[in-house]
Structures are given as C-alpha cells and as structure tokens.
C-alpha positions as CSV (number, residue, x, y, z in Angstrom):
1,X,0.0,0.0,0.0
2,X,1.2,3.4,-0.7
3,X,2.1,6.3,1.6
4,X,-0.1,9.3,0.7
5,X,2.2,12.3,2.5
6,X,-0.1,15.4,3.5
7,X,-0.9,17.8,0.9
8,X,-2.1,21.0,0.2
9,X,-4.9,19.6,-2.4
10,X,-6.9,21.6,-4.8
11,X,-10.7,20.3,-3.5
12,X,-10.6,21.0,0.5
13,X,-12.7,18.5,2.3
14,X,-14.9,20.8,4.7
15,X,-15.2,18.0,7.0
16,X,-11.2,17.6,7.4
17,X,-10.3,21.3,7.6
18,X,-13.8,22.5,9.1
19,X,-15.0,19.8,11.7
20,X,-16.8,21.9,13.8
21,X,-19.2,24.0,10.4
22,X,-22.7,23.5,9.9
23,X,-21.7,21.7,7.0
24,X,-19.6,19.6,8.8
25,X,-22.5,18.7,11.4
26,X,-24.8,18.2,8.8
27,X,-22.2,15.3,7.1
28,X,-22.2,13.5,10.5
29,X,-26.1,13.7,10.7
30,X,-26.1,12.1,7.4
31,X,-24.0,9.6,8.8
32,X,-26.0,9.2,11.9
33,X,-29.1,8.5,9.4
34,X,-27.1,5.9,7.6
35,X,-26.7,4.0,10.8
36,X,-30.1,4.5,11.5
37,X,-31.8,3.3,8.7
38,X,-30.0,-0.5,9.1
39,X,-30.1,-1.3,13.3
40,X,-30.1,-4.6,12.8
41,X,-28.1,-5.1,9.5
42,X,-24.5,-4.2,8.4
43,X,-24.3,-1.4,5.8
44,X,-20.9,-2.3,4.6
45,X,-20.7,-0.9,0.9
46,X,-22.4,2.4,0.1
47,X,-22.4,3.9,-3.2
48,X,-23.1,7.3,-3.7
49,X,-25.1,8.8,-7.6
50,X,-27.2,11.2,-8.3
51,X,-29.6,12.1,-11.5
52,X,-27.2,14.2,-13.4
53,X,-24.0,15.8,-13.4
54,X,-22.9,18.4,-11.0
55,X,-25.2,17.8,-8.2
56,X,-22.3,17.3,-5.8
57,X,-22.4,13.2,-5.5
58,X,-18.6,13.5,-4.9
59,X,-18.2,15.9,-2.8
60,X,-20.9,14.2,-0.5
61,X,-19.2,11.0,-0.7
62,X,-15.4,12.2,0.3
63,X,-17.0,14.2,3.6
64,X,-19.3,10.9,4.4
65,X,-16.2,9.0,4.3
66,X,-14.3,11.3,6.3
67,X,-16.9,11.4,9.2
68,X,-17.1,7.4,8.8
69,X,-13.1,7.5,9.3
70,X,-13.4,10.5,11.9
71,X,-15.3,8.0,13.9
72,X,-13.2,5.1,14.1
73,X,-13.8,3.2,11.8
74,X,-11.5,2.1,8.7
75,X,-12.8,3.4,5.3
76,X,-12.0,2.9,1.8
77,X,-13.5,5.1,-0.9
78,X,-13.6,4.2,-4.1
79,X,-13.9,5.9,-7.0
80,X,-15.9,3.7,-9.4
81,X,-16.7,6.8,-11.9
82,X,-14.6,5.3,-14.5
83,X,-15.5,8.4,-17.1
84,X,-15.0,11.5,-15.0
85,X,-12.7,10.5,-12.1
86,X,-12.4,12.9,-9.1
87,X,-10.9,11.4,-6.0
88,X,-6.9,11.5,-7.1
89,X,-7.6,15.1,-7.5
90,X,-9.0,15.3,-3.8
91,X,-6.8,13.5,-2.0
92,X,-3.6,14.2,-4.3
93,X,-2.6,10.8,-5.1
94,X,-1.7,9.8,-8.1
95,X,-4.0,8.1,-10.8
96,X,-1.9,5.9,-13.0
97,X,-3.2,2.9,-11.0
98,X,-6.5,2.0,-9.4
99,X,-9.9,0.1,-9.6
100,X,-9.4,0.1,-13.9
101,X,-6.3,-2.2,-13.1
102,X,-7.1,-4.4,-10.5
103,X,-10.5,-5.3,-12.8
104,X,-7.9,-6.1,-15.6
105,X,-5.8,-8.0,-13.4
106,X,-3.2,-5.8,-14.0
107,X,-2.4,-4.5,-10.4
108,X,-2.8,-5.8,-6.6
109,X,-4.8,-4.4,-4.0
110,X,-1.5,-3.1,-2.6
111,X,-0.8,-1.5,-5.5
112,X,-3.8,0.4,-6.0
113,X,-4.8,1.6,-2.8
114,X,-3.2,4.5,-0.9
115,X,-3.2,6.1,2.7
116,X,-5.1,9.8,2.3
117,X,-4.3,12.2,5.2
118,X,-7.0,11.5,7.1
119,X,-6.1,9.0,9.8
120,X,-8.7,5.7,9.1
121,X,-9.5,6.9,5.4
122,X,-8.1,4.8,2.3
123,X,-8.5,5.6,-1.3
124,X,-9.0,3.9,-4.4
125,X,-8.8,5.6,-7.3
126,X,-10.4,5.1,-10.5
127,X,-7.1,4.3,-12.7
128,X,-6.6,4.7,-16.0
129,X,-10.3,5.5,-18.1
130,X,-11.4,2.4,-20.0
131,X,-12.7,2.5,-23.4
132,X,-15.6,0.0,-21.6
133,X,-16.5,1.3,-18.7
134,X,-19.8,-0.3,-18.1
135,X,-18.3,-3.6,-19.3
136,X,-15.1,-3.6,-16.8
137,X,-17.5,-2.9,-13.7
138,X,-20.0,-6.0,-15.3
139,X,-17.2,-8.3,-14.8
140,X,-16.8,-11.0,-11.8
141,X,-13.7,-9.5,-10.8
142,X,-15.6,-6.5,-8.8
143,X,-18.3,-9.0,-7.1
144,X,-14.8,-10.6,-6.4
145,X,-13.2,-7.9,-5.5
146,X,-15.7,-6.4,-3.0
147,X,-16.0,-9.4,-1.3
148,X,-12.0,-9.1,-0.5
149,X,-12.7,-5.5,0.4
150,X,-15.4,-6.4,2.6
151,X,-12.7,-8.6,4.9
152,X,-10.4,-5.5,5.3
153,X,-12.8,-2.3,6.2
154,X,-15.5,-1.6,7.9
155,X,-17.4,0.8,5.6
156,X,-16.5,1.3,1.4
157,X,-18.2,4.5,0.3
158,X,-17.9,3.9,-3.9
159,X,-18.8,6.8,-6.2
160,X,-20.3,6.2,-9.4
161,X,-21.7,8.2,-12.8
162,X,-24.9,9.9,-12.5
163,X,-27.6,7.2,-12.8
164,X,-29.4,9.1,-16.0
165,X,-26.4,9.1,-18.1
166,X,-25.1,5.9,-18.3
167,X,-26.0,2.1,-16.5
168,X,-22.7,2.4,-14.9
169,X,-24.2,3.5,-11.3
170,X,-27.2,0.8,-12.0
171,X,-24.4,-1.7,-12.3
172,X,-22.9,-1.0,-9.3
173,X,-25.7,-0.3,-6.9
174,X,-27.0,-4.2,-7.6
175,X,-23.4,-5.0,-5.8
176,X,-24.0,-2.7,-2.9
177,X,-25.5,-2.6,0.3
178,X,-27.3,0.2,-0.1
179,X,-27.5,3.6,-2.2
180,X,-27.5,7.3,-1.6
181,X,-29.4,9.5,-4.0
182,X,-27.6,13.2,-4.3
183,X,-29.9,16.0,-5.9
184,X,-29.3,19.4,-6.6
185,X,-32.1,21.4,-5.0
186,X,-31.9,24.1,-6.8
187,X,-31.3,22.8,-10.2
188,X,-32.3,19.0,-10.6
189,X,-36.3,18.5,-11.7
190,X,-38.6,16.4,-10.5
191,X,-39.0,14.5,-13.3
192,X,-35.6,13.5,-13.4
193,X,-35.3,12.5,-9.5
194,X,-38.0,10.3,-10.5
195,X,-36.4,8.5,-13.5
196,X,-33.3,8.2,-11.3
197,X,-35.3,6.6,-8.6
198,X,-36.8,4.5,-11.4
199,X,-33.4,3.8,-12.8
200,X,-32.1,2.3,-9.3
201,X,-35.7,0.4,-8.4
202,X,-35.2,-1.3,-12.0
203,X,-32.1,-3.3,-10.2
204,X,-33.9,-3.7,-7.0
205,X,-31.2,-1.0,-5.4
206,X,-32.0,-0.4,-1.8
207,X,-32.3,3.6,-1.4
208,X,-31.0,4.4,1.7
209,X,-32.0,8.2,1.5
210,X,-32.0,11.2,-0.5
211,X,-28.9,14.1,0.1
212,X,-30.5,17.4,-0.8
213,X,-27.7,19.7,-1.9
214,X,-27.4,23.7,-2.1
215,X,-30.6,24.2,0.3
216,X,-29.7,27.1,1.8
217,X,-27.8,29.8,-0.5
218,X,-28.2,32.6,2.0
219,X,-26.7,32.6,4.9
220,X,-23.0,32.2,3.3
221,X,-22.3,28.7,3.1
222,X,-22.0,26.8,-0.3
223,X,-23.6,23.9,0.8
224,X,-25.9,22.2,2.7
225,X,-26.6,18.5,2.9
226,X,-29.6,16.8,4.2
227,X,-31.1,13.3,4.5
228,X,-33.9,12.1,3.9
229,X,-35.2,8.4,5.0
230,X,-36.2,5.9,2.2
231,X,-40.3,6.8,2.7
232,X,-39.2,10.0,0.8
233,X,-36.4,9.0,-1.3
C-alpha cells in the first residue's frame, strides 16, 4: 500500500479542515441516518449517484467517508466513476493505477490503494479511463473484488456516474449494500429524481436516502446537505 504524505490539495474536504461548520455537522447527521436506517443489519458498501451531473455526488461521498473515518472506523472510498474521475484530484494521489487495473488484473490491491491524510481513510482511485466502462464494472472481478474488500474495512463508500447518463451506477448499486441519492435542490427537476429513482428500483437497489444539496444559499455557506429516510427518497 502506498504512503499518501499530506498535501495542500486543490478540492478542501470541509469535514477535514472545518470539523466543527454546519456543513460539517450536517455530514455526520447524514452519517448518523445511515446508521439508523439499518439497526439490525450491516451497511458495509455504500455507493453514492445522483440524477445528473454536477449535483455534488462527490463531494458528498469524500465528507461521508471522512466522518465514517473520523469516527473510528477504517474506510476505503472508491472511485468507481470510471469516465469523470475525481478522487486522485481530492486527496492528491496519483492516478496511473487504481480500480481500472485491479479489474484487468493488471495491479494488486496493494498497489492500488493509498493512505489519504486523514487518519482511518483509504482511497481507491479510479485508474486509468477504460474504453468499456460499463463492461469492466459488469465483470466478476468487482463482485470478487468487493468481497476481498469487505474482509479488510469496515465501511466502502464507492462513487459512481450519475444514474441518467449511463448504467454504470445501476451496475454498481446491484453489488452494494445500499444507495445514496444526491440532488441538486436548486437545479435538478422532479421528473428527473423520479427517472433516477426508477433507474435504481429497476435493479432492486435499496435507497437508503436522498442528500439534498445547495438548500440554503443565504446565509453564506455553499452547501448544505440533508437526508432524507427511504419513505421519501
């Protein structure tokens, strides 16, 4: 596994430099929701979507994995959006291997995973961008490799494509635990929460909530983030 040395990275993570903002309280309420919403069952693999691009499904999934990590327990976040990768940006790792080469066979686990800052917190990145994205994360070798994963953390948070514009989060979310839905309040229609919904029903997902982004623009904070329980997702 490689040694991730603190950085100055281009994409702060509010939770990590912040702990004490609203925003910040708000991510371990979301958290606190999570572990709610299964009492008597493990939630062990979370993905994260949402309906379209921009709605802030990655920046929602570093800060839940921070506050998973902040409590104790040993994350790993993936990053499973195999045409727009984020996550080696965040954390400042590099990108030439990741998730793309261990589902080739091309890399070990060792190889492709590396310690972030954040004491407890892991990251996968995404790896070099297939020409077959929805293909690679078909394969065995994630069922497989999840399964391995499961025996070494307590929680994997895995972000994924927005659900309307390709399969590649419908994919994933049949292989997970359970699914967070991310929507831009301000910008993301009805109609297209719905089909997104629909999209993640079709493979018998299990919605664990709804993250309401960019609720409330005027008090001077970017973001908000909010969850909802699966009744209203």
């Amino acid at each position: 596994m490689s040694m991730q040395q603190p950085a100055t990275n281009k994409r702060p993570i509010i939770t990590d430099v912040n702990p004490k903002s609203p925003i910040s309280e708000a991510y371990r309420t979301l958290r606190t929701n999570i572990d709610f919403s299964a009492v008597d069952e493990q939630l062990q693999v979370i993905m994260l979507t949402s309906a379209g691009p921009g709605e802030g499904k990655s920046t929602t999934a570093t800060n839940m994995a921070v506050t998973y990590a902040q409590s104790e327990k040993k994350v790993l976040i993936m990053d499973a959006d195999l045409r727009k990768p984020t996550m080696h940006h965040t954390f400042s790792i590099s990108n030439r291997r990741g998730l793309t080469n261990m589902l080739t066979g091309q890399a070990s686990l060792d190889e492709v995973i590396s310690e972030s800052h954040i004491p407890n917190l892991h990251v996968m990145p995404s790896g070099p961008i297939p020409p077959n994205p929805s293909e690679m994360l078909s394969s065995k070798r994630l069922v497989a490799l999840l399964d391995e994963l499961r025996q070494k953390y307590d929680l994997i948070v895995i972000d994924t494509p927005p659900t309307l514009a390709v399969t590649d989060a419908q994919i994933i979310a049949s292989r997970c635990d359970g699914v967070v839905l991310v929507l831009n309040s301000g910008e993301v229609k009805r109609e297209m929460a719905m089909k997104a919904k629909a999209n993640l029903d079709h493979v018998k997902a299990r919605i664990l909530g709804v993250v309401l982004n960019n609720i409330d623009r005027k008090n001077g904070e970017a973001y908000y983030y909010y969850y909802y329980g699966e009744s209203k997702a």
